[in-house]
DSSP file (Angstrom, degrees, kcal/mol; ACC not computed):
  #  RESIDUE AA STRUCTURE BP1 BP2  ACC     N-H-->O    O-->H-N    N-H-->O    O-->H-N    TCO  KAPPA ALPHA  PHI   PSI    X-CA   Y-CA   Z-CA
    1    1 A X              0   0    0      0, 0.0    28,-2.8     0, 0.0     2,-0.5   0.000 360.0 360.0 360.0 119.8  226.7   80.9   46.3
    2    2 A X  E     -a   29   0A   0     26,-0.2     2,-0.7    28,-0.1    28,-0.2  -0.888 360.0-170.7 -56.2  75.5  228.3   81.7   42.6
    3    3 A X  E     -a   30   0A   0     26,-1.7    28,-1.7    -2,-0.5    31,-0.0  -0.772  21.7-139.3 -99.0 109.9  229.0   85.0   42.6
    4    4 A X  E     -a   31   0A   0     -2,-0.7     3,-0.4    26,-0.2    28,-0.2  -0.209  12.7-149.3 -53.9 143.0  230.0   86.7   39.2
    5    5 A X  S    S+     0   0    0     26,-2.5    -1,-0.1    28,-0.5    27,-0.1   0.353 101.8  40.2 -96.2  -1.1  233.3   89.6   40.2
    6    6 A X  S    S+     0   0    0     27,-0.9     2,-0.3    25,-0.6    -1,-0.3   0.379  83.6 134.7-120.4  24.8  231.9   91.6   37.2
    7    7 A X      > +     0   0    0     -3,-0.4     5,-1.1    27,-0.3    27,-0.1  -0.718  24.9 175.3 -77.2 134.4  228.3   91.2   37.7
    8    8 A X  T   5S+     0   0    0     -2,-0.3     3,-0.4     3,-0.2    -1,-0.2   0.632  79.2  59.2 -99.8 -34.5  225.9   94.7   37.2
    9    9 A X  T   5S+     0   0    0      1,-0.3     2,-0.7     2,-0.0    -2,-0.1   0.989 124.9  15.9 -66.3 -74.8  222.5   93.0   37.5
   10   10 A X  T   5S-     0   0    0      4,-0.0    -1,-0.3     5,-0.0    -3,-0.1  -0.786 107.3-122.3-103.5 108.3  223.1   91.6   40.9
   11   11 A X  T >>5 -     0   0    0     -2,-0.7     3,-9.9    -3,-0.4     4,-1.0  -0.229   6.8-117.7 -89.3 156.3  225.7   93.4   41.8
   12   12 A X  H >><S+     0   0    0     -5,-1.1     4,-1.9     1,-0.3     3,-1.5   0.813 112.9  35.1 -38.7 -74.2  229.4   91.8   42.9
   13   13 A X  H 3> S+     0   0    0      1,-0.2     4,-1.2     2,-0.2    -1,-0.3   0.750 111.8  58.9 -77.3   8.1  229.4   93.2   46.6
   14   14 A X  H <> S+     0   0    0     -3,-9.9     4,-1.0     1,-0.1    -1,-0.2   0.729 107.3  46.0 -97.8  -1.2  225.6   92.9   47.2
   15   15 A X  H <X S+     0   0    0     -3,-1.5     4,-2.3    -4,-1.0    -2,-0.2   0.850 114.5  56.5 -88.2 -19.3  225.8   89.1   46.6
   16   16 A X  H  X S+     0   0    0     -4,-1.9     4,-3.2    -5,-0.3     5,-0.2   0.917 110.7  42.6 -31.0 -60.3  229.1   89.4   49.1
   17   17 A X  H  X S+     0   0    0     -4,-1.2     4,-0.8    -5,-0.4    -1,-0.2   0.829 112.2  49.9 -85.0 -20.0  227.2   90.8   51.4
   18   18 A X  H  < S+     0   0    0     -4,-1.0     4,-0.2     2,-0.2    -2,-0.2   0.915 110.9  51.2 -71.3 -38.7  224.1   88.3   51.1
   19   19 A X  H >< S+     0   0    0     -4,-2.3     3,-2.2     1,-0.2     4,-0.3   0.964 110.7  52.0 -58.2 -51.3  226.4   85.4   51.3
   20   20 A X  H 3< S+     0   0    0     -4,-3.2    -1,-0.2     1,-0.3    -2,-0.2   0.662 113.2  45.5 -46.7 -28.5  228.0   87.1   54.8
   21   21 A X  T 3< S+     0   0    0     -4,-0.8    -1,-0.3    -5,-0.2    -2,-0.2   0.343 100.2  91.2-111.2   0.7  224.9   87.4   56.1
   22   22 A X  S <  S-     0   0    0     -3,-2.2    -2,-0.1    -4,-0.2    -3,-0.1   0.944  71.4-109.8 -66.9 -78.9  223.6   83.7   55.1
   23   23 A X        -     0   0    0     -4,-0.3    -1,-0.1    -3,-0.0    -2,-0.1   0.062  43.5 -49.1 120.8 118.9  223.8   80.6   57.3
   24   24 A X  S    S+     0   0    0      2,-0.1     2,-0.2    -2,-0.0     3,-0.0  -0.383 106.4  51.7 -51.9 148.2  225.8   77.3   57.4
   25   25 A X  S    S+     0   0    0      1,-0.0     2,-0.2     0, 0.0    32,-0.0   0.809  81.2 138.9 -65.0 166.1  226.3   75.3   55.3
   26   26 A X        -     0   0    0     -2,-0.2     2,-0.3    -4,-0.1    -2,-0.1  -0.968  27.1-179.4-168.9 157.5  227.5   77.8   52.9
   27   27 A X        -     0   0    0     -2,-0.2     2,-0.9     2,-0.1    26,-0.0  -0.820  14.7-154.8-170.4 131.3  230.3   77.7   50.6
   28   28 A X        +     0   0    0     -2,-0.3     2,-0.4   -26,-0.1   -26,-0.2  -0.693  15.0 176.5-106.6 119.3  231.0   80.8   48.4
   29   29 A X  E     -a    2   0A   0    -28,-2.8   -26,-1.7    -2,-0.9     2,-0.5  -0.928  15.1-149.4-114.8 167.4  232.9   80.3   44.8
   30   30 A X  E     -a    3   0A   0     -2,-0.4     2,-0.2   -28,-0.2   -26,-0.2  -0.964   4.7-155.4-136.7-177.7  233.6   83.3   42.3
   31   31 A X  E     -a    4   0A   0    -28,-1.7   -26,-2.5    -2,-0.5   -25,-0.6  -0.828  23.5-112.9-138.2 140.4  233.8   83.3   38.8
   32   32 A X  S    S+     0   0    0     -2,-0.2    10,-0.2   -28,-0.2     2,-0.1  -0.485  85.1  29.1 -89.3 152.4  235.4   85.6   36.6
   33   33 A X  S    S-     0   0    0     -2,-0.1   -27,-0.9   -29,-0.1   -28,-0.5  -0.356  86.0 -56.4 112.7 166.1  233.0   87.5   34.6
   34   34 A X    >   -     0   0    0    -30,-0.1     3,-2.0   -29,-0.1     4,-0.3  -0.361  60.7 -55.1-125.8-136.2  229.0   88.8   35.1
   35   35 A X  G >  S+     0   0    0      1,-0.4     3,-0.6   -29,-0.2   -31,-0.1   0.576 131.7  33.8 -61.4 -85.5  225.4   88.1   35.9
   36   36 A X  G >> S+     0   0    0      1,-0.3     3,-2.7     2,-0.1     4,-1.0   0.574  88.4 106.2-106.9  -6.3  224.9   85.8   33.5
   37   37 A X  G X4>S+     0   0    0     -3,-2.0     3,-2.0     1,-0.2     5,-0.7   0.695  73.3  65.6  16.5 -91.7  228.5   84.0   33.4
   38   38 A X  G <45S+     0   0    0     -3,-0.6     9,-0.5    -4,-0.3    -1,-0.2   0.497  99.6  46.5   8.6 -57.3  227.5   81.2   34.9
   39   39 A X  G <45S+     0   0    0     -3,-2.7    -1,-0.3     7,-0.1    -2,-0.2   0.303 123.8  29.3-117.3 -11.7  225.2   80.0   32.3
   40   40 A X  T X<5S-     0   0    0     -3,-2.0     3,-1.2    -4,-1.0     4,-0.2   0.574 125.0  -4.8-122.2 -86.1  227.6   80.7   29.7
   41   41 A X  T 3 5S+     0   0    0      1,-0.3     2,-1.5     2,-0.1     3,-0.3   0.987 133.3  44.0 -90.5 -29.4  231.3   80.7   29.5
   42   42 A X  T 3><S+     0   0    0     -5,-0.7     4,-0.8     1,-0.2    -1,-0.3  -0.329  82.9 114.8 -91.7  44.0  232.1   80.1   33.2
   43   43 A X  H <> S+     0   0    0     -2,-1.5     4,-2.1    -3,-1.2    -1,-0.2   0.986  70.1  57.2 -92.1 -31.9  229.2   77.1   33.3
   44   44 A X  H  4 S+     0   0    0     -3,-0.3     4,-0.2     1,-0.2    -1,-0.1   0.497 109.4  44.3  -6.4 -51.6  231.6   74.3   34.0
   45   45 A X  H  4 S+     0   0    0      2,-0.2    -1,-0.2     3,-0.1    -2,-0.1   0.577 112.3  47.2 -89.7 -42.0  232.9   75.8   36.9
   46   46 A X  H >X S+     0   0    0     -4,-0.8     4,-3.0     1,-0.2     3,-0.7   0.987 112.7  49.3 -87.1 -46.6  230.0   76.9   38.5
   47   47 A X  T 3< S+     0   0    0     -4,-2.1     4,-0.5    -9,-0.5    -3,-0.2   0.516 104.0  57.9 -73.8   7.5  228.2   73.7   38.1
   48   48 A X  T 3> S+     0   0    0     -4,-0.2     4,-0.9    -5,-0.2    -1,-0.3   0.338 113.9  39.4 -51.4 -18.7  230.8   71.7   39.3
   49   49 A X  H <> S+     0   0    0     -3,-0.7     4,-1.5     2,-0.1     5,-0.2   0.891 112.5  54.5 -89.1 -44.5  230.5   73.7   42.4
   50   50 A X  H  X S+     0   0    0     -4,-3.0     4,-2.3     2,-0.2    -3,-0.2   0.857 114.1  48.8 -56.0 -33.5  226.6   73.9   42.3
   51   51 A X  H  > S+     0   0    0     -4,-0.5     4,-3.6    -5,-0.2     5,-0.2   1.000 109.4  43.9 -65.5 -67.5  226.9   70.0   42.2
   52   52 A X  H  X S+     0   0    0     -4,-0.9     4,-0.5     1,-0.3    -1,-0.2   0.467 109.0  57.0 -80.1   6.5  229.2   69.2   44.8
   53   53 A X  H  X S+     0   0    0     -4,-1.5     4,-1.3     2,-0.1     3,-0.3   0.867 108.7  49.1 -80.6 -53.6  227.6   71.5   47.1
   54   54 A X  H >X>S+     0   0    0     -4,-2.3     4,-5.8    -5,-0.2     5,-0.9   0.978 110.0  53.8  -9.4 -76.5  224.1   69.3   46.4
   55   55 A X  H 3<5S+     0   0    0     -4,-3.6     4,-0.5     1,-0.3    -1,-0.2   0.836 111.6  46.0 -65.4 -22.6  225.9   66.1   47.1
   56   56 A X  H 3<5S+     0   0    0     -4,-0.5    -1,-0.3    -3,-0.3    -2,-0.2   0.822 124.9  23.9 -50.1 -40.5  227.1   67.2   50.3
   57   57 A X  H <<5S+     0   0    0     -4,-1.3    -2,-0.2    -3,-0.8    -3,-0.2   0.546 128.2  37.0-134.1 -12.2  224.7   68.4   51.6
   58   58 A X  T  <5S+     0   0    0     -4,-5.8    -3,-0.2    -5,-0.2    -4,-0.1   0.408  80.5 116.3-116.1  -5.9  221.4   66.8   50.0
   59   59 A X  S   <S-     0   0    0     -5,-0.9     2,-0.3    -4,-0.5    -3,-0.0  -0.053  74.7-100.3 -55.2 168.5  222.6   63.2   49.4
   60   60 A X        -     0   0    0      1,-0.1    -1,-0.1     2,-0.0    -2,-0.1  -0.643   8.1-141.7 -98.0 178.2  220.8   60.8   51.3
   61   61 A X        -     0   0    0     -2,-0.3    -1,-0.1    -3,-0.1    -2,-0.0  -0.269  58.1 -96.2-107.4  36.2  222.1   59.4   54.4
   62   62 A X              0   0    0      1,-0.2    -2,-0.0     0, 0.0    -3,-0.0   0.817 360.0 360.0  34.0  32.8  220.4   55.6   53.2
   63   63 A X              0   0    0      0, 0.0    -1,-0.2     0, 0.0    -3,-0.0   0.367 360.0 360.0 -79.8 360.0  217.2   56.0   55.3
């Protein structure tokens, strides 16, 4: 989960608390910045994270 520390649209401690309440696998990063962050100056960061959570966990296993 990529959770903005400045976000006001979804805000910083209810995606805290959605991730705490979530289920393995999990992996939380945050990112400086808000809701839409992500998609803008912090996209690097978060889709390098969005990726290598994928390829863990959605690669195939060569069935």
């Amino acid at each position: 989960m990529i959770v903005g520390l400045e976000d006001t649209v979804t805000l910083t401690d209810t995606g805290l608390a959605a991730y705490n309440r979530a289920l393995e696998p999990k992996r939380l990063v945050t990112i400086p910045g808000g809701h839409f962050a992500p998609y803008t100056t912090e996209f690097a960061r978060a889709s390098a994270a969005a990726i290598a959570f994928f390829r863990e966990h959605l690669a195939s296993s060569g069935d």
